[in-house]
C-alpha positions in Angstrom: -34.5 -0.6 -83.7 -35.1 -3.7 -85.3 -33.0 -6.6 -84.0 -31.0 -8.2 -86.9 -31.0 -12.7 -87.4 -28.0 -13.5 -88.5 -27.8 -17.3 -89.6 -25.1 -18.7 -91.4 -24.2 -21.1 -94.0 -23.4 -25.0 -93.2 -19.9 -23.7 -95.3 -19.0 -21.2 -92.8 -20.3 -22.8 -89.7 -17.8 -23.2 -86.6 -16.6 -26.5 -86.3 -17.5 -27.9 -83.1 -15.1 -28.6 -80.5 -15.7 -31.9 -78.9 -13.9 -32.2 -75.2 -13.1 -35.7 -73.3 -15.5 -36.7 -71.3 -14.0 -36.3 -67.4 -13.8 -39.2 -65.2 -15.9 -39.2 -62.3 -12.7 -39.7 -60.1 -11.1 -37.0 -58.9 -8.0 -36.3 -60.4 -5.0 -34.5 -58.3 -2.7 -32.7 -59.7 0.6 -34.2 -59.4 2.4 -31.2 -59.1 0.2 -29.7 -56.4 0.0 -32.5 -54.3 3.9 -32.6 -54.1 4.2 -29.0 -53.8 5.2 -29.5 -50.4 8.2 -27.8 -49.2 11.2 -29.3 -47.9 11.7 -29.5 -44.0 14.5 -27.1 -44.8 12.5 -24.6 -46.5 9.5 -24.9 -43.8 9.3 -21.8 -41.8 7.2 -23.7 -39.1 9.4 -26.6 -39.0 11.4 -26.1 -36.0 7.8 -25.9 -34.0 7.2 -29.6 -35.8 10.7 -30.8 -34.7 9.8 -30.2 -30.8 6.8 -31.9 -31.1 7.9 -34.2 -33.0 11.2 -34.7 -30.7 8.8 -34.8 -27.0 6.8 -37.1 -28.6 9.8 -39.4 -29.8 11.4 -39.2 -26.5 8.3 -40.5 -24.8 8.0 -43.4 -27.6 11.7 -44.3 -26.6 11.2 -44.0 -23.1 8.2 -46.3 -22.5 9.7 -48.8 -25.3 12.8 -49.2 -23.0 10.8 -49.8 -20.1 8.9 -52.6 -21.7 11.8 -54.4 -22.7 13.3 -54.1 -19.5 10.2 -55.8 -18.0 11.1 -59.0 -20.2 9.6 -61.3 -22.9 5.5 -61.1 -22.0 5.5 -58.1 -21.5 6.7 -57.0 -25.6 4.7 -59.2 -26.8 1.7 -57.5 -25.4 2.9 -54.1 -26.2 3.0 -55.5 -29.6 -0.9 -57.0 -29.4 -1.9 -53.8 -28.1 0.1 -51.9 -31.1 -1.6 -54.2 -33.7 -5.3 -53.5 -32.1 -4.8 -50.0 -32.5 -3.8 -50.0 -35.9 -6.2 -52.2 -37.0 -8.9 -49.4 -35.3 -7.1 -47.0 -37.7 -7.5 -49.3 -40.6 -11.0 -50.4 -39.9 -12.1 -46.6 -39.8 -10.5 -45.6 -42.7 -13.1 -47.0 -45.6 -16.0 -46.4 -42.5 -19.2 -44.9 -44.1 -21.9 -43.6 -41.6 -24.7 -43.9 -43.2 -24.0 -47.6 -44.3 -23.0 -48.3 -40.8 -25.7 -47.4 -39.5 -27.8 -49.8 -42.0 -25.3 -52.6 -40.5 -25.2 -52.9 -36.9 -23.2 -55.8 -36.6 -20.0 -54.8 -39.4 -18.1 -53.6 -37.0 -18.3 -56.4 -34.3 -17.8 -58.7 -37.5 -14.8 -57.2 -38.3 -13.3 -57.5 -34.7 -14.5 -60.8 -34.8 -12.0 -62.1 -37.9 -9.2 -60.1 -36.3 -9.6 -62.1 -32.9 -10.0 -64.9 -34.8 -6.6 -64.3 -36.6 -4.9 -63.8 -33.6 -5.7 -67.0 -31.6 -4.4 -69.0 -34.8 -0.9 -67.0 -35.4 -0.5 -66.4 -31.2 -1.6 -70.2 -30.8 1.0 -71.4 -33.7 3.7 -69.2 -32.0 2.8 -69.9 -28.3 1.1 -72.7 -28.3 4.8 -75.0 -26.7 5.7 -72.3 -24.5 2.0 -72.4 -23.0 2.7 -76.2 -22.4 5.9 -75.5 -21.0 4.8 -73.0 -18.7 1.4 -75.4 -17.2 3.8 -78.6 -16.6 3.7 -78.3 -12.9 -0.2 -78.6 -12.7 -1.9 -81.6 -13.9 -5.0 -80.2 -14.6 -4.1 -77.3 -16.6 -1.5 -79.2 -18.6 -3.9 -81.3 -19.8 -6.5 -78.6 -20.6 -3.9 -76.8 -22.1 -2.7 -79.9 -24.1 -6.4 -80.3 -25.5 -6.7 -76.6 -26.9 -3.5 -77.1 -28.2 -4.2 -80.4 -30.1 -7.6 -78.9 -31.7 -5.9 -75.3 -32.0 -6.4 -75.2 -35.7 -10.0 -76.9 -35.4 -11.1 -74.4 -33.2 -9.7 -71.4 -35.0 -11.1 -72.7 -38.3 -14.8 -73.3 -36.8 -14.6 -69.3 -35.5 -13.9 -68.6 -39.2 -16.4 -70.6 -40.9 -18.8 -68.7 -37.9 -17.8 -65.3 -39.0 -18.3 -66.2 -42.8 -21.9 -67.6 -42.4 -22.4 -64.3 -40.1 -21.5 -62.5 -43.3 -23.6 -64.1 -45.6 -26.6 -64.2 -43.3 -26.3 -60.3 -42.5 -26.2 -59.4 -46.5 -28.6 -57.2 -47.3 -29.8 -55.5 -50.9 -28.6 -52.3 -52.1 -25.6 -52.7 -49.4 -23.8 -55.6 -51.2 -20.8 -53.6 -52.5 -20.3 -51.9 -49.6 -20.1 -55.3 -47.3 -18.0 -57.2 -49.5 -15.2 -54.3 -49.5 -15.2 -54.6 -46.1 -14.9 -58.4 -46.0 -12.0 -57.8 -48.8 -10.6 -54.4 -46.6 -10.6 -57.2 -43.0 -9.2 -59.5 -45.1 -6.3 -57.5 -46.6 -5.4 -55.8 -43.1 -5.1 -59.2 -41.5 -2.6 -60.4 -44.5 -0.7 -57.3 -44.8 -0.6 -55.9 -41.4 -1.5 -58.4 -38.7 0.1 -61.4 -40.1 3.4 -59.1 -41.1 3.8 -57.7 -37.1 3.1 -61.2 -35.9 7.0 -62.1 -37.0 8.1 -60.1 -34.1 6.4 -62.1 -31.7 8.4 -65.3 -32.8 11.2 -63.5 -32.9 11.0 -62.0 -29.5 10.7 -65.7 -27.7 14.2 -66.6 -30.0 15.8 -63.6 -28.0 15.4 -60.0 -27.2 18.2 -59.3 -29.0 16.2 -60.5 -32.3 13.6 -58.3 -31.6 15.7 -54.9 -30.3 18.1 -55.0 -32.5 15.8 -54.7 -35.8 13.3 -52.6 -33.9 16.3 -50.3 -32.8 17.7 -50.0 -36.0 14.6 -48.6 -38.0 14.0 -46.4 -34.9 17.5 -44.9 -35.7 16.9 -44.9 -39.8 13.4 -43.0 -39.3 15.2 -40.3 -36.8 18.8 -39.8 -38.5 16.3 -39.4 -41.7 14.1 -36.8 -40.3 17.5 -35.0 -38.8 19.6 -35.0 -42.5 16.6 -33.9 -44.1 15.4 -31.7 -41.6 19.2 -29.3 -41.7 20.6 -30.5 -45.0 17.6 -31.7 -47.4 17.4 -30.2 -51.1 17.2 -33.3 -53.4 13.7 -34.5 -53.3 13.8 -39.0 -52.8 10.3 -39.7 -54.4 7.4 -38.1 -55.5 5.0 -40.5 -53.1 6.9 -38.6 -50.2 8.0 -35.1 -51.0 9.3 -34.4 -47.7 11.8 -37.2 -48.1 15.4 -36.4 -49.5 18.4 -37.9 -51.0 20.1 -36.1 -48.3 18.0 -37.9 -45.0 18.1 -41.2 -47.1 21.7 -41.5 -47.4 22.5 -40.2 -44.1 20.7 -42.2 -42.7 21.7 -44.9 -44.5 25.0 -44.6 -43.2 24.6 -44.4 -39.5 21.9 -47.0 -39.5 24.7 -49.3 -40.9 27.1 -48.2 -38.0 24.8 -48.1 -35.2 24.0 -52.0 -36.0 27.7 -52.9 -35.6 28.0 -50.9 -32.6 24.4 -52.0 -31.0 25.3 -55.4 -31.6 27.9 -55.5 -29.7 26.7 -53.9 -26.4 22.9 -55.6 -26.7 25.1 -59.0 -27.1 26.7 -58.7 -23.9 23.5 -59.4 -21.9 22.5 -62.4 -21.5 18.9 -61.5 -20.4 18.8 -60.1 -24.2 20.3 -62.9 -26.0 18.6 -66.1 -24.6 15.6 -67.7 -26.0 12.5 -67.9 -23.6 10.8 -71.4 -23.5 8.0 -70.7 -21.8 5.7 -67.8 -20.7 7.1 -66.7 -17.6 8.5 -63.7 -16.5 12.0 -62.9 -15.3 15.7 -62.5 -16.2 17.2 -65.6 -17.8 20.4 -66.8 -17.7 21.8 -69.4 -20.1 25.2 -70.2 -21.6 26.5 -67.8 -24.3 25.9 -69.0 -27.7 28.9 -69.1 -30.4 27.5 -65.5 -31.7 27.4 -63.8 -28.6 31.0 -64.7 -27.7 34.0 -62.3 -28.3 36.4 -63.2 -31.0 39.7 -60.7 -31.7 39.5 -59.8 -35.0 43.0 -58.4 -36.5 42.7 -55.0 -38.5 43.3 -54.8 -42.4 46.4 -53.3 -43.1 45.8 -50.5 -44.7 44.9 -49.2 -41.2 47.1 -45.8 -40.9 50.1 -46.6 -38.4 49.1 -44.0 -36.5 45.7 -45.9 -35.5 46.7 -46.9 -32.1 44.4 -50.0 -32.4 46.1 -53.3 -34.3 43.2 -55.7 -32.9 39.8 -55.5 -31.9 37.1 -57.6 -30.0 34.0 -58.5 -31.8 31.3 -60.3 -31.6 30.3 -62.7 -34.3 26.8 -61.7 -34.3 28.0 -58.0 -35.5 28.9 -59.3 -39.3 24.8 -60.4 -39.0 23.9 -56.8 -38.2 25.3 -55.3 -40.3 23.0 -57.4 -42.8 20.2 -56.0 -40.7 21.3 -52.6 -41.1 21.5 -52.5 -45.0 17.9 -53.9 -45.0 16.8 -51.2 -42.5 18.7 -48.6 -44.1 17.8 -49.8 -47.9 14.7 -51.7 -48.0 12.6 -51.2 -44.9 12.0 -47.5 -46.0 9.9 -48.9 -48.6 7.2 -49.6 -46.4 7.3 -45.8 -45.7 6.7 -45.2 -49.5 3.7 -48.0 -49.7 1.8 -46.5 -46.7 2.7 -42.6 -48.3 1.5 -44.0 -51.7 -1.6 -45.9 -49.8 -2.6 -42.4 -47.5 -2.4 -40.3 -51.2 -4.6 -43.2 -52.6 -7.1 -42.5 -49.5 -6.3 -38.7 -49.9 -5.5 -38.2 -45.8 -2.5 -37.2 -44.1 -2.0 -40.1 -41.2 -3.6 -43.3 -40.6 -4.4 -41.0 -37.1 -3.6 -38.6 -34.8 -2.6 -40.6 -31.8 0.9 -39.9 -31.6 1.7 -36.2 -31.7 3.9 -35.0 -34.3 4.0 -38.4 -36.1 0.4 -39.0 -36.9 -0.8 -42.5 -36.3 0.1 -46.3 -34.8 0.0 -47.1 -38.5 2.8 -44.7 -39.6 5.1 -45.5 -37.4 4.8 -49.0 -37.9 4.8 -49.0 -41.7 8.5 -49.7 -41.5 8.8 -52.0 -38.6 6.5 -54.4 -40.3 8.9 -54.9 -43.3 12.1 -55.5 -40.9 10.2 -57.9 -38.6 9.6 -60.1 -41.4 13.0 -59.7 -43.1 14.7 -60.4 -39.1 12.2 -63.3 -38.7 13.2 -65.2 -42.2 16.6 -64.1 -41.4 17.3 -65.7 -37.7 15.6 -68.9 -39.2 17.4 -69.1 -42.3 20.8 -68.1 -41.5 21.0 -68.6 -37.2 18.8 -70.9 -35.9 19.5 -74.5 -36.2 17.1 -76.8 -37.5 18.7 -80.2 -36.6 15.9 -81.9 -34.1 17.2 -82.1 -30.9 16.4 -84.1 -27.6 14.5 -81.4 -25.9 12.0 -81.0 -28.8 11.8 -84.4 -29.3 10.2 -84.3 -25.4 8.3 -81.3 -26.0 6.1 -82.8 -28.6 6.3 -86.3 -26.5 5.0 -84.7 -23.7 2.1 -82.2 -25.6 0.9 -84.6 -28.3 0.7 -88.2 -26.5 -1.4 -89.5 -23.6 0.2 -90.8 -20.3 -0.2 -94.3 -21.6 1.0 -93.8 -25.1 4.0 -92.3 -23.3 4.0 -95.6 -21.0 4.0 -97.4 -24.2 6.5 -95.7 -26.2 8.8 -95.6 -22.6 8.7 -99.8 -22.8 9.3 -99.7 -26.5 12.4 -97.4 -26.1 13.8 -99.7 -23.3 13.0 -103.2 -25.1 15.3 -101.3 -28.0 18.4 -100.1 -26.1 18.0 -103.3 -24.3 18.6 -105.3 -27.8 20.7 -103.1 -29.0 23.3 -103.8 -25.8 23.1 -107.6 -26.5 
């Protein structure tokens, strides 16, 4: 059988289809990445809920302790909670094979994050240090040297790390160490420097710390609860599991737990005074204005049958509930970065530390945002910035020599001595 050519005409020819040329990326389909069902839909979720609940009860039963133990003790729960995030970070754009090309990255990498912390702790610290050495000679004066070339010393272990950089460059790998340098870099701006706030605010007052701290703890759970029984309405499609149902309920009782929590975490004054120094202990001090009860007459559209006309409040209360529309509101917006940044990344968690939640970094995404907001909040609107008598001394006592403060003593005198003739 003879096999038949068939060849056609340039008139009759097929026009050729020409197809877009594919980007190497990977693209995800946007509707099967947020094909994941609701909580309320999930036939395995009430196995996620225990988990998730042991594993929450823990978290709230070892962050009471540590507050209980005082001041120095949160702040190094919250050193150790920044090292282990920035672990989770650091691993996340980790390649083997480079790694193994650069034996020194990661001990570079620690290297700017230690370096980071001894400037912000140092800035934050640094008075309280002093205050804390005055009854030893020796050490007050050692500590009143570090103090004084605090910023030269941080800035020398930075130029150190830089020229450690440069000097450990090598061909083929240059991309690959300058996204780290950038990826240190970034984590130190938007993570270390961002948790740092809660530090400062810890030293103005427990309360300042607790309060914000409690609040997203209550928003993230009452969230996870609305959602988990009543959630259809899907929020946003960076976080499919999260509904307009969780959101505003949780909204709302994140907003009434900061009235109410203010006013029992105000009554203590272990909780409300600031620590000026770095030792441990209860403190006592005298109540400030916020922290005292006021009566506060209800409106009258009250219902007659209310048996309450008045009320006792505290002043601080009309502040937290400030705190509470931000925690409620805007914090969860650091929720939606770190889901937008872990579908960016393609992973699930940051880690798998915390059973049930994932990593350091996701339960922290929101607690960043609301220490910064509580920080520039307590400095704008409660703490006052008039100089007073006692910092005045501070920075006498830290910044000048015993003979400069000879000098400045005979100076004062000669003064007030002209000033009563």
């Amino acid at each position: 059988m003879e096999e038949e050519n068939v060849t056609s005409s340039p008139s009759t020819q097929v026009p050729r289809i020409r197809h877009r040329r594919r980007s190497n990326e990977a693209v995800v389909d946007g509707d099967r990445v947020n094909a994941s069902p609701l909580l309320v839909n999930d036939r395995n979720k009430y196995k996620s809920f225990m988990v998730r609940t042991y594993s929450t009860l823990w978290m709230i039963g070892g962050f009471v302790l540590v507050v209980y133990m005082g001041h120095l003790y949160i702040t190094a729960m919250v050193v150790v909670i920044q090292i282990f995030m920035a672990k989770e970070l650091f691993n996340l754009l980790r390649k083997a094979p480079e790694d193994k090309c650069l034996p020194y990255i990661k001990q570079l990498n620690w290297h700017f994050f230690f370096t980071a912390m001894l400037f912000v702790y140092g800035r934050i610290l640094s008075q309280r240090l002093a205050n804390t050495m005055t009854a030893d000679q020796f050490f007050y004066r050692l500590v009143s040297g570090l103090i004084k070339y605090h910023m030269a010393i941080c800035y020398s272990l930075y130029i150190i790390g830089f020229m450690w950089f440069i000097l450990t460059l090598k061909k083929k790998m240059y991309k690959y160490q300058f996204g780290q340098y950038a990826w240190t870099h970034m984590i130190l701006i938007v993570v270390f420097t961002q948790s740092s706030f809660t530090v400062a605010n810890i030293f103005e007052g427990i309360f300042w710390f607790l309060l914000p701290a409690s609040l997203i703890i209550i928003n993230d759970i009452f969230a996870y609860i609305f959602g988990f029984f009543f959630g259809r309405t899907p929020l946003i499609k960076l976080s499919p599991k999260k509904t307009w149902e969780g959101f505003i309920g949780a909204s709302v009782t994140t907003i009434i737990s900061a009235f109410v929590l203010a006013n029992i975490l105000g009554r203590f004054p272990w909780l409300t005074c600031p620590r000026e120094d770095l030792s441990t202990g209860w403190l006592q001090c005298d109540a400030d204005p916020l922290f005292k009860p006021e009566p506060f007459a209800l409106p009258s559209w009250i219902p007659e049958w209310f048996p309450w006309k008045e009320m006792t409040i505290l002043p601080v209360q009309w502040h937290a509930l400030c705190h509470g529309l931000f925690a409620s509101i805007i914090a969860p917006f650091g929720g939606f970065f770190a889901s937008g940044f872990k579908r960016a990344f393609k992973i699930k968690d940051f880690g798998d530390s915390i059973p049930g939640h994932g990593g350091i970094t996701d339960r922290m995404d929101c607690q960043m945002v609301m220490a910064v907001f509580a920080y520039i909040y307590l400095q704008s609107f409660i703490v006052s910035q008039s100089v007073s008598v006692d910092k005045i001394l501070d920075q006498i006592l830290t910044n000048l020599t015993f003979e400069e403060q000879q000098a400045l003593f005979m100076k004062l005198g000669q003064m007030m001595k002209d000033k009563l003739q």
